[in-house]
gemmi code that builds the backbone of each chain (N, CA, C; Angstrom):
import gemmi

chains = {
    "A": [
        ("UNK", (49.422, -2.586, 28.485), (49.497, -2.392, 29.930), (49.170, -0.933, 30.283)),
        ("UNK", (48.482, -0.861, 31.527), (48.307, 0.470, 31.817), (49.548, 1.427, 32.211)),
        ("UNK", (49.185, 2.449, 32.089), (50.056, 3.545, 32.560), (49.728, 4.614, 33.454)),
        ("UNK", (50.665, 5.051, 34.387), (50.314, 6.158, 35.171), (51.587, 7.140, 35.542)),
        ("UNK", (51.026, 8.577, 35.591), (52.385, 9.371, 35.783), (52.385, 9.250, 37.086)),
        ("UNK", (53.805, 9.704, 37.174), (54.806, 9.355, 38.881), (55.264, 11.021, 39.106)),
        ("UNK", (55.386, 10.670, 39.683), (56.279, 11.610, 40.706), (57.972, 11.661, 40.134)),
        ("UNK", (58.780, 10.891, 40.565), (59.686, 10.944, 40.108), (60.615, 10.191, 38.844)),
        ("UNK", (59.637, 8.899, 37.954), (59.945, 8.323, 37.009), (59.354, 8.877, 35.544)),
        ("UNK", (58.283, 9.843, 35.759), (57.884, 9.986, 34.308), (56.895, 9.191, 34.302)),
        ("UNK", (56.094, 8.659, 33.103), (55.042, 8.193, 33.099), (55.298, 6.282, 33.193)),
        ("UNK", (55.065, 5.511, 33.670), (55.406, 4.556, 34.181), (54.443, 3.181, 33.620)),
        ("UNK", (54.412, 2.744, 32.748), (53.913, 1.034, 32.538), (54.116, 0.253, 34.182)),
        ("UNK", (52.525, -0.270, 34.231), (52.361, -1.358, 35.405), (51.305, -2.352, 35.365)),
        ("UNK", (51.949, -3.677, 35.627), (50.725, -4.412, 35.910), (50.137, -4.105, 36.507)),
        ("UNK", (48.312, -4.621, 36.619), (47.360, -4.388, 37.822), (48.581, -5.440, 38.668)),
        ("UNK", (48.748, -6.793, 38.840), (48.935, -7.233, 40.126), (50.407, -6.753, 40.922)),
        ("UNK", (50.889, -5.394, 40.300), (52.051, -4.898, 40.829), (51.153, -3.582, 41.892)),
        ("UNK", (50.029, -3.353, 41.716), (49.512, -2.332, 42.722), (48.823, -2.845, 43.776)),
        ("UNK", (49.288, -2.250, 45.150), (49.271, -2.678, 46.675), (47.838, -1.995, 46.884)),
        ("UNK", (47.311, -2.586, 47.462), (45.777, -2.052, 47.665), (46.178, -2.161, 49.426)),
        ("UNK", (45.957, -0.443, 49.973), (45.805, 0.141, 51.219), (44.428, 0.006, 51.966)),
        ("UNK", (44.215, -0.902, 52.064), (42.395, -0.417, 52.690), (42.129, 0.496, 53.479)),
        ("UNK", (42.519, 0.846, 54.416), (42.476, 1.942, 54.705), (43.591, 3.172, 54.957)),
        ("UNK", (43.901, 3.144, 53.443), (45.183, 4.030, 52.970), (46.367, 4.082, 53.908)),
        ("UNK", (46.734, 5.341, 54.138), (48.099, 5.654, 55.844), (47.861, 6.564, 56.091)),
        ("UNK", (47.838, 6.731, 57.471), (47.809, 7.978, 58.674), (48.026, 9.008, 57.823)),
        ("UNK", (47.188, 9.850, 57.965), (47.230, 11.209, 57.002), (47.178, 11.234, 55.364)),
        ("UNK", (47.160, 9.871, 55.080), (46.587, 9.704, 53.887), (45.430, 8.738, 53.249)),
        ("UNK", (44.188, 9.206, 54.111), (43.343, 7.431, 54.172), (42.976, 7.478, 53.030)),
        ("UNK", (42.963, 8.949, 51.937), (41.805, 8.049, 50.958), (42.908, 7.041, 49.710)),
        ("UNK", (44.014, 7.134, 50.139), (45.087, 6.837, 49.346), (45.182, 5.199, 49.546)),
        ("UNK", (44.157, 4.620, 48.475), (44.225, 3.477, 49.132), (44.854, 2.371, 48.022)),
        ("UNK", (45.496, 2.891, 46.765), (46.505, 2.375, 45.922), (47.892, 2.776, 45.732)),
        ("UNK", (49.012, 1.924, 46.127), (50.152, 2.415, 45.501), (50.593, 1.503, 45.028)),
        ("UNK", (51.897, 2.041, 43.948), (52.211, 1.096, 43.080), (53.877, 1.178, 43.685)),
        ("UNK", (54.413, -0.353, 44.255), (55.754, 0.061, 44.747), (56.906, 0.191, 43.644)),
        ("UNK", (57.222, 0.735, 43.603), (58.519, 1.011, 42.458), (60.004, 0.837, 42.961)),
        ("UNK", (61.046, -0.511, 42.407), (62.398, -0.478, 42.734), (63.451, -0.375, 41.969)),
        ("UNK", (63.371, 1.181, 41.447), (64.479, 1.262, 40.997), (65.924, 0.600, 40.781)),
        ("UNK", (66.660, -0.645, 40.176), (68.167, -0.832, 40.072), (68.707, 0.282, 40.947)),
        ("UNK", (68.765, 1.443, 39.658), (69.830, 2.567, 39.822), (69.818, 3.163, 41.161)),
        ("UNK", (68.770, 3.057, 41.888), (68.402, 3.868, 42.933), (68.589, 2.563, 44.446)),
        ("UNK", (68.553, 1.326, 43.919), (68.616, 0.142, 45.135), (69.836, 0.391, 46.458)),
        ("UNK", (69.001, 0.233, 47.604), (68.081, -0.320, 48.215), (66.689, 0.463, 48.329)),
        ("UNK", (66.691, 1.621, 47.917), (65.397, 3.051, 48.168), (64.273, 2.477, 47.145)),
        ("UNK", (63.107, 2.167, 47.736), (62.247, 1.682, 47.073), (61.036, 3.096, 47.167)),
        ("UNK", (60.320, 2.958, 46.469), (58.912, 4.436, 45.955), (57.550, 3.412, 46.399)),
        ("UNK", (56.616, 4.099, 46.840), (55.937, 4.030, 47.207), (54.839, 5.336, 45.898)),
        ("UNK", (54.439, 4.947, 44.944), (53.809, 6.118, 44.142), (52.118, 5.558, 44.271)),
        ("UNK", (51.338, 6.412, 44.972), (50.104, 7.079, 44.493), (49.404, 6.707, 43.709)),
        ("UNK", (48.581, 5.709, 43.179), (47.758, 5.431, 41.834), (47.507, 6.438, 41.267)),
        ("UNK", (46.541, 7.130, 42.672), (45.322, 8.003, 42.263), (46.138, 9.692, 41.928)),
        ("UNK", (47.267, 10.074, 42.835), (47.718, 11.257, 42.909), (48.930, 11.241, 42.510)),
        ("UNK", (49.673, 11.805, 41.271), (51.035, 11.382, 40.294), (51.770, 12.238, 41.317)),
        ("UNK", (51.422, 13.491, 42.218), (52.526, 14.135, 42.874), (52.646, 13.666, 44.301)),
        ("UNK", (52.150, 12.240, 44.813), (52.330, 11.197, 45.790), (53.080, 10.537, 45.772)),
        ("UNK", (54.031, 10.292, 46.624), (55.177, 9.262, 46.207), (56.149, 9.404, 47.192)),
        ("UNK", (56.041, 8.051, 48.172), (56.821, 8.135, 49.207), (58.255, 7.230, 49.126)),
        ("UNK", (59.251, 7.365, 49.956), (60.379, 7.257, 49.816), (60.612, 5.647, 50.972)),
        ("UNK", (61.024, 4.708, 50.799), (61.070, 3.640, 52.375), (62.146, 2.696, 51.529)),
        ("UNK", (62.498, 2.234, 52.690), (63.901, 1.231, 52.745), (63.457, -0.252, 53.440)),
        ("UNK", (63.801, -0.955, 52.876), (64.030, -2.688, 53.299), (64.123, -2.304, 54.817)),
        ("UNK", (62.964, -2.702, 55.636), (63.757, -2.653, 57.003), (64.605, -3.259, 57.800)),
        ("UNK", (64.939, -4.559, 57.140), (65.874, -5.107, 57.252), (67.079, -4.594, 56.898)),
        ("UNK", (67.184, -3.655, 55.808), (68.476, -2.989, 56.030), (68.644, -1.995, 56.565)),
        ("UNK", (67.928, -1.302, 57.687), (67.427, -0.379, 58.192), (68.260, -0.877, 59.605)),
        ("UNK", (67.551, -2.658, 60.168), (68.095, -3.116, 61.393), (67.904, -4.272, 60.981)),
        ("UNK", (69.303, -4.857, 60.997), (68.984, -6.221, 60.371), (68.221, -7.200, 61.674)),
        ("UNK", (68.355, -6.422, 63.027), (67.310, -7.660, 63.771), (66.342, -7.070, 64.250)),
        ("UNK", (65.708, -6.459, 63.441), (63.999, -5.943, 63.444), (63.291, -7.142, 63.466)),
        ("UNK", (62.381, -6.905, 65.040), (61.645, -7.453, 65.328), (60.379, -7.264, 64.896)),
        ("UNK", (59.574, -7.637, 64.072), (57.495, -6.983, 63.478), (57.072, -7.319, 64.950)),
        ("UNK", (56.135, -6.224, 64.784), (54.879, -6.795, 66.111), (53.626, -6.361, 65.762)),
        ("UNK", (53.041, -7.022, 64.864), (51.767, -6.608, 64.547), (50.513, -7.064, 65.508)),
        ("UNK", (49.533, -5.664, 65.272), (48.448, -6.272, 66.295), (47.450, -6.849, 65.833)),
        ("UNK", (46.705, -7.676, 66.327), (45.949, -8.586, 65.904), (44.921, -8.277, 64.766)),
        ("UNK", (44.287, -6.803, 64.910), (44.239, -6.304, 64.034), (44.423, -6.341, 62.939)),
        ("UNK", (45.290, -5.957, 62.738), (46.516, -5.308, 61.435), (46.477, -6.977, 60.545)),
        ("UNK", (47.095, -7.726, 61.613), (46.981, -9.484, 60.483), (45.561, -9.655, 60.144)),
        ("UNK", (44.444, -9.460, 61.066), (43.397, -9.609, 60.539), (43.114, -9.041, 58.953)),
        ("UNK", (43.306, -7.742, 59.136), (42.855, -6.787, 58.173), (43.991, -7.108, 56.495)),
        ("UNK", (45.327, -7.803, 56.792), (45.827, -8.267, 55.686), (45.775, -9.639, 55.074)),
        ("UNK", (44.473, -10.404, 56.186), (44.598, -11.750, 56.181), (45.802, -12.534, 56.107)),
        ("UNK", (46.252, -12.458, 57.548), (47.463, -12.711, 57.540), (46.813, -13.956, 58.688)),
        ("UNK", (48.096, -15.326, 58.652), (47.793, -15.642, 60.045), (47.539, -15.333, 61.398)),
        ("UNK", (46.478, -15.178, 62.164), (46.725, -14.699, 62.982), (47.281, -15.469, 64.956)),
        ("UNK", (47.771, -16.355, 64.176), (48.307, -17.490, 65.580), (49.995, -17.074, 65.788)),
        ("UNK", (50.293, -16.323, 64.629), (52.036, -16.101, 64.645), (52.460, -14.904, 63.914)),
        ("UNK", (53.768, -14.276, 64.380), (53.826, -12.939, 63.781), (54.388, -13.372, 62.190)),
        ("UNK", (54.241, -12.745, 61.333), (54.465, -13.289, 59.858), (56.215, -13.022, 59.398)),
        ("UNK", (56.297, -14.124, 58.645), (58.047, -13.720, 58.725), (58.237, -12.475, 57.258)),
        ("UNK", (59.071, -11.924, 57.611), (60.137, -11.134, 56.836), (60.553, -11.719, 55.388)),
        ("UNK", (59.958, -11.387, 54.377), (60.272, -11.816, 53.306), (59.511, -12.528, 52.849)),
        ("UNK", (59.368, -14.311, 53.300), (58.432, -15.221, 52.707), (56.938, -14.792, 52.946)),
        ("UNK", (56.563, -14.190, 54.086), (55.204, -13.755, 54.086), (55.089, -12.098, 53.717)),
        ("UNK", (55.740, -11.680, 54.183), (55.052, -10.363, 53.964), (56.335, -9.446, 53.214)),
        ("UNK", (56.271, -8.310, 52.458), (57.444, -7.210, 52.823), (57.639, -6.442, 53.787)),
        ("UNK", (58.195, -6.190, 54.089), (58.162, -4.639, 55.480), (59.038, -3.543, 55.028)),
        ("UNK", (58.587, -2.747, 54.923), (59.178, -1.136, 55.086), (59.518, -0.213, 55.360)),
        ("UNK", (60.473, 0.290, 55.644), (60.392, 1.686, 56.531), (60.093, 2.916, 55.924)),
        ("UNK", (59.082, 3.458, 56.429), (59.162, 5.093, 55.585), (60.262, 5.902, 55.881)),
        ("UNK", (60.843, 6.397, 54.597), (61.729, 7.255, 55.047), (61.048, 8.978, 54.809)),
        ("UNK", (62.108, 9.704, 56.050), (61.761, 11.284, 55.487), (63.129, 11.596, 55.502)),
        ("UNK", (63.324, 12.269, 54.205), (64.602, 12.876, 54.099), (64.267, 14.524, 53.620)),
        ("UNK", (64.100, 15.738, 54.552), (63.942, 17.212, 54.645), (65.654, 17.625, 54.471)),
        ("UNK", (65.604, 18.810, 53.914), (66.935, 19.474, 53.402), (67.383, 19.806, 54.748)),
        ("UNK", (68.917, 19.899, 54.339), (69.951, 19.771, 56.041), (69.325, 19.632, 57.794)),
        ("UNK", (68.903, 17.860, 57.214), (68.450, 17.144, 58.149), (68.837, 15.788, 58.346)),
        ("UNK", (69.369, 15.020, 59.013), (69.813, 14.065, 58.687), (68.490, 13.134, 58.187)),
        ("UNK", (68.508, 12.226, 57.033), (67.384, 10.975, 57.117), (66.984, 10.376, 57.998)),
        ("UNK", (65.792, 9.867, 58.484), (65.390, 9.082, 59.298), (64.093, 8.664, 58.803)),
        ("UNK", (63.949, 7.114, 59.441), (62.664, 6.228, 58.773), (62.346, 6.145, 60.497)),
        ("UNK", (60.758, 5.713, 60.137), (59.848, 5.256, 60.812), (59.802, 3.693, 61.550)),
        ("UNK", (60.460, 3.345, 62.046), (60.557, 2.002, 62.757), (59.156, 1.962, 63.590)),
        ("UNK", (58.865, 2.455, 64.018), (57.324, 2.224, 65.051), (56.441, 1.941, 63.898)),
        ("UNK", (56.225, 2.515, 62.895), (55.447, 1.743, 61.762), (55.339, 1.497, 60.582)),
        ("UNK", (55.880, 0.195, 60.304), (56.086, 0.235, 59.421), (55.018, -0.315, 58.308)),
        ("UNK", (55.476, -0.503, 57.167), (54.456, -0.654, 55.696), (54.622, -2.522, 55.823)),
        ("UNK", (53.699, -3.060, 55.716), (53.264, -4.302, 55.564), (52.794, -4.656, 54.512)),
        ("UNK", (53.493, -5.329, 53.599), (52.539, -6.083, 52.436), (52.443, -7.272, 52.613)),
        ("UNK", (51.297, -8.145, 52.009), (51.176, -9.237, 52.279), (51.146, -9.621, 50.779)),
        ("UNK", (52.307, -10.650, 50.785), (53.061, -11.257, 49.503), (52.236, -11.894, 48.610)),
        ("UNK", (50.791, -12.902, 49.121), (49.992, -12.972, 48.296), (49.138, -12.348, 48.086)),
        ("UNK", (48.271, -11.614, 48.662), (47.194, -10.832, 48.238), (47.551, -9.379, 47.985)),
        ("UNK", (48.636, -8.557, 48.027), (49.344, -7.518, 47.476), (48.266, -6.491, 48.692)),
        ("UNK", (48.223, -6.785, 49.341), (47.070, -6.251, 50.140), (48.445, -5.646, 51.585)),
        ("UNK", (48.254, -4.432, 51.975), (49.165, -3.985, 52.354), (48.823, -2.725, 53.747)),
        ("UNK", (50.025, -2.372, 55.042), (48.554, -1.615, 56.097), (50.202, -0.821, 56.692)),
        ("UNK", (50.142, 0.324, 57.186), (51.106, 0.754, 57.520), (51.004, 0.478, 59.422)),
        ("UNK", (51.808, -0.454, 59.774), (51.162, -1.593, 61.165), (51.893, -0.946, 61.867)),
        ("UNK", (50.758, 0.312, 63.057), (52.075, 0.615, 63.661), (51.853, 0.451, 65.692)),
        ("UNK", (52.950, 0.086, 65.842), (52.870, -1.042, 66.890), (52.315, -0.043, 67.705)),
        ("UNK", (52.303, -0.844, 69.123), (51.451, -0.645, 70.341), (52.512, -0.272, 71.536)),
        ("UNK", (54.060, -0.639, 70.867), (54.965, -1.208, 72.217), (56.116, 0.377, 72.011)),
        ("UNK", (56.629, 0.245, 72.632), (57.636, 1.541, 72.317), (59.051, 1.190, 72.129)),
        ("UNK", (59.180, -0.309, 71.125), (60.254, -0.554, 70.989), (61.188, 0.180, 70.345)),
        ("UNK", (60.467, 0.579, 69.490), (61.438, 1.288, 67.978), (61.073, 2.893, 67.876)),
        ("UNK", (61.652, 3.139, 67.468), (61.886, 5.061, 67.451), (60.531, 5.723, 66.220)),
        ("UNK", (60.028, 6.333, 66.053), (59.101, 6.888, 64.691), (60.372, 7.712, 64.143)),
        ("UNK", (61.125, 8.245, 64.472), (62.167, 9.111, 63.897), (63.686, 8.858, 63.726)),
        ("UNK", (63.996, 7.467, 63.861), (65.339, 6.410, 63.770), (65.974, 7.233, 62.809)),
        ("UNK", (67.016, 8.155, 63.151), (68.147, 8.671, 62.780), (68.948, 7.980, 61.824)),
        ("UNK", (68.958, 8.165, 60.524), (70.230, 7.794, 59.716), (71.684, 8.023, 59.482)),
        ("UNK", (71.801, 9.347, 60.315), (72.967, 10.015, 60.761), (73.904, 8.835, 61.293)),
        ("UNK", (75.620, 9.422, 61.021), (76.375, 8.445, 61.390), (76.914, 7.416, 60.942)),
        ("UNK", (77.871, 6.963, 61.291), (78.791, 6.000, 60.666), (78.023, 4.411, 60.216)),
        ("UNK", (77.373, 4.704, 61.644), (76.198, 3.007, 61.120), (75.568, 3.030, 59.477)),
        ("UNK", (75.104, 4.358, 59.804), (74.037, 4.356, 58.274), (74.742, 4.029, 57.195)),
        ("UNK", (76.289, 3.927, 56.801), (76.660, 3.195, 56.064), (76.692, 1.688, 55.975)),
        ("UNK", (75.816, 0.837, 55.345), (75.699, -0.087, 55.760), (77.142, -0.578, 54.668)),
        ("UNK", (77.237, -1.534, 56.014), (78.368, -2.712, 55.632), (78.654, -4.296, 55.613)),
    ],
    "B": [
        ("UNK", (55.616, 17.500, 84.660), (54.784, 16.108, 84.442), (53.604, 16.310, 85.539)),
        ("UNK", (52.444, 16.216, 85.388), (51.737, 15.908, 87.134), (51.065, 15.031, 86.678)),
        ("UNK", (51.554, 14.202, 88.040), (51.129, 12.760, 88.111), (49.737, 12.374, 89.442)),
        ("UNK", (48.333, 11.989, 88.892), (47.768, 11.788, 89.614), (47.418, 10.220, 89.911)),
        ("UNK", (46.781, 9.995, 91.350), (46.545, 8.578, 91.099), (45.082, 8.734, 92.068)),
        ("UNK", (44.532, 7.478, 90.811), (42.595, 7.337, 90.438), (42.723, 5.645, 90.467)),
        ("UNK", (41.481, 5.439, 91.008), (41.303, 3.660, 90.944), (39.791, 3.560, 89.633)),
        ("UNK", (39.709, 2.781, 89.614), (38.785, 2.348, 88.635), (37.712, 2.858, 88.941)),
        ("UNK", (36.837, 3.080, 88.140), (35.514, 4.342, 88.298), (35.948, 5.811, 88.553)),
        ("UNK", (36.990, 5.840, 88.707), (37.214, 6.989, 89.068), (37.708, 8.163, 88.055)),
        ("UNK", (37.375, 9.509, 87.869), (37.634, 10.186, 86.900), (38.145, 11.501, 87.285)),
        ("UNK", (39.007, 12.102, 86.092), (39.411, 13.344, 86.478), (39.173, 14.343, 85.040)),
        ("UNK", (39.385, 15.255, 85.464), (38.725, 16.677, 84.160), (39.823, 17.399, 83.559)),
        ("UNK", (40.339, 17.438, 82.394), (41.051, 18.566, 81.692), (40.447, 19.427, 80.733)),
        ("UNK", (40.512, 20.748, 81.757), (40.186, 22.221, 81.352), (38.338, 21.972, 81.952)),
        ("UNK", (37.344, 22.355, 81.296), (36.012, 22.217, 81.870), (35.042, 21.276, 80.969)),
        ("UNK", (35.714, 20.914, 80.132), (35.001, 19.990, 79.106), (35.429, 18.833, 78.604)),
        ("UNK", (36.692, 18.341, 79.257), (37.281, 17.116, 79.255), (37.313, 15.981, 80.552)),
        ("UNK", (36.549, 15.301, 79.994), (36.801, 14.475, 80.963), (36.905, 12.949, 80.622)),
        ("UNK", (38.234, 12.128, 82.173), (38.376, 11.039, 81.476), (38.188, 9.996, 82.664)),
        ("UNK", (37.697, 9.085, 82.267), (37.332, 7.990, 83.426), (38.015, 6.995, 83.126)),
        ("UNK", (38.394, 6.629, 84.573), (39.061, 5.405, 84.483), (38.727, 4.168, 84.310)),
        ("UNK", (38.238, 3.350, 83.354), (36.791, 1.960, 83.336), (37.528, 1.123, 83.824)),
        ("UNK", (38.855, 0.410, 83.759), (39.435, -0.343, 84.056), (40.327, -1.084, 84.448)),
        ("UNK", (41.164, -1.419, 84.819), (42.274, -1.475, 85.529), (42.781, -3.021, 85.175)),
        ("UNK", (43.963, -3.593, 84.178), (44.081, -4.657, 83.643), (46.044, -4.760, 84.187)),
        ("UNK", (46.421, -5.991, 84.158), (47.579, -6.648, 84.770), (48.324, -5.358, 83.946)),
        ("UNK", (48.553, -5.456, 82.363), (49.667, -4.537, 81.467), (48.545, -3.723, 80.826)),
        ("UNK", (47.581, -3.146, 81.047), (46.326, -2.450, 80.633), (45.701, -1.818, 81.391)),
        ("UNK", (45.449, -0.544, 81.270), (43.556, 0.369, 81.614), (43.316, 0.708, 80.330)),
        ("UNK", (41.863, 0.699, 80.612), (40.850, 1.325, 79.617), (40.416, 2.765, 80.098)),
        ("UNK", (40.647, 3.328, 79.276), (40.007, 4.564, 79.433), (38.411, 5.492, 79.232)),
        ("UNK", (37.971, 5.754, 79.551), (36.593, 6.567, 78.538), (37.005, 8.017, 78.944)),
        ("UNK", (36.533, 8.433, 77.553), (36.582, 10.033, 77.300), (36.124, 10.698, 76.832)),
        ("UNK", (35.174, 11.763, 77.749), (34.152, 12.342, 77.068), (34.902, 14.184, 76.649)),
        ("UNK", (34.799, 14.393, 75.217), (35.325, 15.676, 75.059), (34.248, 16.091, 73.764)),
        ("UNK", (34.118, 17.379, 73.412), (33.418, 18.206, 72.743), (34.332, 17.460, 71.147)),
        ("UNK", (33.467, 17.417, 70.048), (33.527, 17.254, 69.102), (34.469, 17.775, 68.725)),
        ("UNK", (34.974, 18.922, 68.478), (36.120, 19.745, 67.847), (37.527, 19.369, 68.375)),
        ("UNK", (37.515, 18.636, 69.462), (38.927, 17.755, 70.005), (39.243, 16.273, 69.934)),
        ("UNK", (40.295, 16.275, 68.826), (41.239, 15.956, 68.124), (41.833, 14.351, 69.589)),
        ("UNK", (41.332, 13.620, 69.673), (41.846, 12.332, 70.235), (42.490, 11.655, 69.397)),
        ("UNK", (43.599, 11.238, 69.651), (44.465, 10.267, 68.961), (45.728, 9.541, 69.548)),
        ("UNK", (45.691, 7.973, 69.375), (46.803, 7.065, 70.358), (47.806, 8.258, 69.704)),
        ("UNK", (49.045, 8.448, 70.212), (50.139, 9.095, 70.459), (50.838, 8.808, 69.012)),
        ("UNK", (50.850, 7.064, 68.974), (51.800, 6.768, 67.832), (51.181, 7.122, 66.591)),
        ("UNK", (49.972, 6.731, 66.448), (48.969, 7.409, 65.344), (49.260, 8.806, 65.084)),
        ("UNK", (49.645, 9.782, 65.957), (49.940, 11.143, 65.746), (51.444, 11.392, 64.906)),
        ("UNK", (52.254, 10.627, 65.572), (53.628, 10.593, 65.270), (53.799, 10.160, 64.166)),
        ("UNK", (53.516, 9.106, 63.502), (53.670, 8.460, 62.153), (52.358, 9.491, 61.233)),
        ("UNK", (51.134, 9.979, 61.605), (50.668, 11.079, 61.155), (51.774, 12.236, 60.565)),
        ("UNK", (52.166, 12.652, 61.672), (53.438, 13.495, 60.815), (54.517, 13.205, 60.216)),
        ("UNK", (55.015, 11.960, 60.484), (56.150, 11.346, 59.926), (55.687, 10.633, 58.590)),
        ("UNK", (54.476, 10.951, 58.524), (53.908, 10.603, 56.418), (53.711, 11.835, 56.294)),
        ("UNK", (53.508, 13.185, 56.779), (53.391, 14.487, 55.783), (54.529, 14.559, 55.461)),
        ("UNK", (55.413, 14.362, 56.372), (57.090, 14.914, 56.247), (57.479, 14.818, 54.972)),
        ("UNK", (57.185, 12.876, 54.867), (57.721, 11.693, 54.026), (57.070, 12.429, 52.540)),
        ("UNK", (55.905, 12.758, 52.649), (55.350, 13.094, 50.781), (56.225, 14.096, 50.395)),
        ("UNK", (57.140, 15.158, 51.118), (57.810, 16.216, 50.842), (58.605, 15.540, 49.579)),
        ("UNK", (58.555, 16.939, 48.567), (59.490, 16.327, 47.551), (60.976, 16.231, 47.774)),
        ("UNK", (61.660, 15.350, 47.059), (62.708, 15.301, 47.286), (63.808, 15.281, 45.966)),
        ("UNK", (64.485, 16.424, 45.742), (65.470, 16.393, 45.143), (66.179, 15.451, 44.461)),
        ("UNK", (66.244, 15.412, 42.982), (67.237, 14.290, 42.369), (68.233, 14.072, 42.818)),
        ("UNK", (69.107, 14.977, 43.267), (70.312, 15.062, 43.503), (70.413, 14.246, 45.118)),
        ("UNK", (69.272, 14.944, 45.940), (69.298, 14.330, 47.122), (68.929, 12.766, 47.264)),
        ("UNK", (68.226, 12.151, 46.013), (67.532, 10.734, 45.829), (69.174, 10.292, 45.743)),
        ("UNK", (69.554, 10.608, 45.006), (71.370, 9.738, 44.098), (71.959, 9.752, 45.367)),
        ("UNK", (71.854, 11.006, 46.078), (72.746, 10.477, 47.449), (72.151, 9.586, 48.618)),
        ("UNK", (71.062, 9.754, 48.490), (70.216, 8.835, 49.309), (70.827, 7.320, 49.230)),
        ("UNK", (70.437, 7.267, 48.072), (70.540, 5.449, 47.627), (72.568, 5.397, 47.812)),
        ("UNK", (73.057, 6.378, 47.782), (74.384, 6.034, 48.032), (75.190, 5.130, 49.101)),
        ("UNK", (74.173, 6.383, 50.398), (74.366, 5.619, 51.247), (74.356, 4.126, 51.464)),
        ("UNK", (73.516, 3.821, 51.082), (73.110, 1.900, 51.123), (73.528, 1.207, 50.400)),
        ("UNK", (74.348, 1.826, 49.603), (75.311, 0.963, 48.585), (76.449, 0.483, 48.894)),
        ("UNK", (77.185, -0.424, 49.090), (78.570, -1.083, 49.456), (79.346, -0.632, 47.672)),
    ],
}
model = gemmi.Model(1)
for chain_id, residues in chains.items():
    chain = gemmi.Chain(chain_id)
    for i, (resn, *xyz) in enumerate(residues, 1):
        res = gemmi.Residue()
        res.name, res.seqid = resn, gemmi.SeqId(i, " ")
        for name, pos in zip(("N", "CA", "C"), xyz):
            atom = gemmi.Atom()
            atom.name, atom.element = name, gemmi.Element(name[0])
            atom.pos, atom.b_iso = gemmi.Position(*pos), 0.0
            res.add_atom(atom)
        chain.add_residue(res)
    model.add_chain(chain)
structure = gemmi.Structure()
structure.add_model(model)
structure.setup_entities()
């Protein structure tokens, strides 16, 4: 099996069909158009987002469901197009797709993920788009601060 | 805030080389056109925001700060 160094695991064994192909990478990172998601046990629910191409790439995102357990997706027509997703219905949570939140966690700052857009994979084709909505439901900077962020 | 109001065809100028026309006028929609000099930086709003909210995100992050990270979300 191949191998690639990480960011924060050391050098890492992966299947090809464990790497998410970005087609057109994420906002500020287009040419980044492979990552390999990584879920740590020790580290669960915080899932990695690592870089094929760049070992010091490697982003940090959470289940957005445990983020808000009644997160609504609103992808634009677009976005399903481009993951070949259905495009007559929004795709469910889990059986069709994953969803993600990026997190940023900066030193004495509280955490906060990205709810306005989040990471989309599509469960069969590992094919994946960071979908970020049109509507101004959800915050880009959703505060982890606070008693909530302990989830219970 | 200054707030102007333009009907369809109609256009207004920011600074001497921006300008934006109004093409259309839709029930929950306008279309916009915008003519600006090459060296300016157009981008939907949220595209900007999640733009910076992935530089933020590549910042490295501390072992120590990862262990507490994942703490949180642990029961």
């Amino acid at each position: 099996m191949p191998h690639i160094p990480t960011k924060y695991f050391g050098s890492l064994e992966y299947r090809d069909e464990d790497v998410v192909q970005f087609p057109c990478g994420l906002p500020a990172f287009e040419e980044e158009r492979q990552f390999l998601l990584i879920e740590p046990a020790d580290r669960a629910p915080l899932q990695f987002l690592q870089s094929v191409r760049q070992p010091g790439l490697c982003f940090l995102a959470l289940p957005i469901l445990v983020v808000d357990q009644a997160y609504r997706l609103t992808m634009t027509l677009e976005d399903l197009v481009s993951l070949d997703l259905d495009t007559t219905r929004q795709p469910l949570i889990g059986s069709d797709i994953e969803c993600l939140a990026m997190l940023v966690a900066l030193e004495n700052k509280a955490p906060s993920v990205n709810l306005l857009a989040p990471i989309v994979i599509n469960r069969r084709n590992r094919r994946g788009i960071q979908a970020i909505r049109v509507d101004s439901a959800y915050s880009h900077a959703h505060s982890l601060a606070g008693p909530e962020a302990v989830c219970s | 805030m200054l707030v102007i109001r333009r009907r369809a065809g109609e256009t207004f100028l920011i600074g001497p080389d921006i300008q934006v026309e109004l093409l259309e006028v839709g029930a929950t929609q306008v279309k916009l056109g915008i003519t600006a000099p090459r060296n300016i930086s157009i981008l939907r709003k949220e595209v900007h925001v999640t733009r910076m909210q992935n530089e933020a995100a590549s910042r490295e992050i501390s072992t120590l700060e990862l262990a507490s990270l994942a703490r949180r979300f642990q029961k």
